[in-house]
C-alpha positions, -999 to +999 in steps of 0.1 A: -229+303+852-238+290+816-239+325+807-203+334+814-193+304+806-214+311+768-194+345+768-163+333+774-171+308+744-177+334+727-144+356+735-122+331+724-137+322+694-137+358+684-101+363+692-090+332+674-109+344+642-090+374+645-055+358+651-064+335+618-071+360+596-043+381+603-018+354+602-033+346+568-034+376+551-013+383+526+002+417+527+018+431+492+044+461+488+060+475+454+094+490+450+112+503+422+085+522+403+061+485+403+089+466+390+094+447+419+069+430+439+073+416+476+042+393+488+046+391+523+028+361+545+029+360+584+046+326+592+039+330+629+017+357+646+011+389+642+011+388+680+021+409+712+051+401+734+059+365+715+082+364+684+060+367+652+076+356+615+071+360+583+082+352+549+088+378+517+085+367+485+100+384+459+085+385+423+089+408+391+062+435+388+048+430+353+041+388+359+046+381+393+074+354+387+103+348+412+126+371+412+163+373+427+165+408+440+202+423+446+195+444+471+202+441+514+167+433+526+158+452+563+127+448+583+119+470+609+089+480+632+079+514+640+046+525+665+033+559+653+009+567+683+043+556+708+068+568+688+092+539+694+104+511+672+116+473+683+142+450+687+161+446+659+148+417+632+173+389+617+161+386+584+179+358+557+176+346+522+159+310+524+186+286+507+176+271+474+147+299+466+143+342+464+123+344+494+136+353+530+125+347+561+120+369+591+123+365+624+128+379+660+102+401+655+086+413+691+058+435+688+066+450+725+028+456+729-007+460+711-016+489+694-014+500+659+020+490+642+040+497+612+060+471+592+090+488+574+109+465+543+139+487+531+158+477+501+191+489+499+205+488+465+241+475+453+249+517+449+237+525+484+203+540+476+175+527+499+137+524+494+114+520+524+074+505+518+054+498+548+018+482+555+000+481+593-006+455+611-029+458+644-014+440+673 
């Protein structure tokens, strides 16, 4: 009995080390030939079924400062190995600040994901970067 009960320990100390570093990893995308920067930060999650969050930061290639980006700001998730996407994402500017937050983002279920920011520009042209994120 001690020995399951050490395993289980075990388990869920493991998965909660894995559930911190992702949510605390910073993930970092660059549009417009480096000129723009967007530092992106889990809020909530990365996690199956529930919503996740996060927050994008915008900031100018060459120095990293804030930067006010003009451009419609899109999230959305994509599984390769499935070959589906998601539920729509509600993504909005944070008042006061050039950051946005997003949210309703439901990874439907684990497996390898892909996180899709698309900029689309004041003259209609669109730029997509995406990272991973293992769910």
């Amino acid at each position: 009995m001690q020995k399951l009960i050490t395993l289980f320990s075990s388990i869920f100390m493991l998965l909660a080390t894995f559930s911190a570093s992702a949510a605390g990893t910073e993930q970092h995308l660059t549009f417009a030939n480096n000129t723009i920067h967007a530092h992106i930060n889990w809020t909530v999650g990365p996690q199956a079924e529930n919503e996740s969050m996060m927050l994008i930061s915008f900031k100018t290639g060459a120095d990293h400062k804030p930067l006010d980006i003009k451009a419609k700001v899109k999230v959305a998730l994509f599984m390769p190995e499935m070959g589906h996407g998601s539920s729509p994402t509600k993504v909005e500017k944070v008042t006061g600040t050039f950051d946005y937050k997003v949210s309703k983002i439901y990874f439907s279920m684990p497996g390898k994901w892909e996180v899709r920011v698309t900029l689309t520009n004041e003259d209609g042209t669109k730029e997509t970067q995406a990272f991973s994120v293992n769910i």
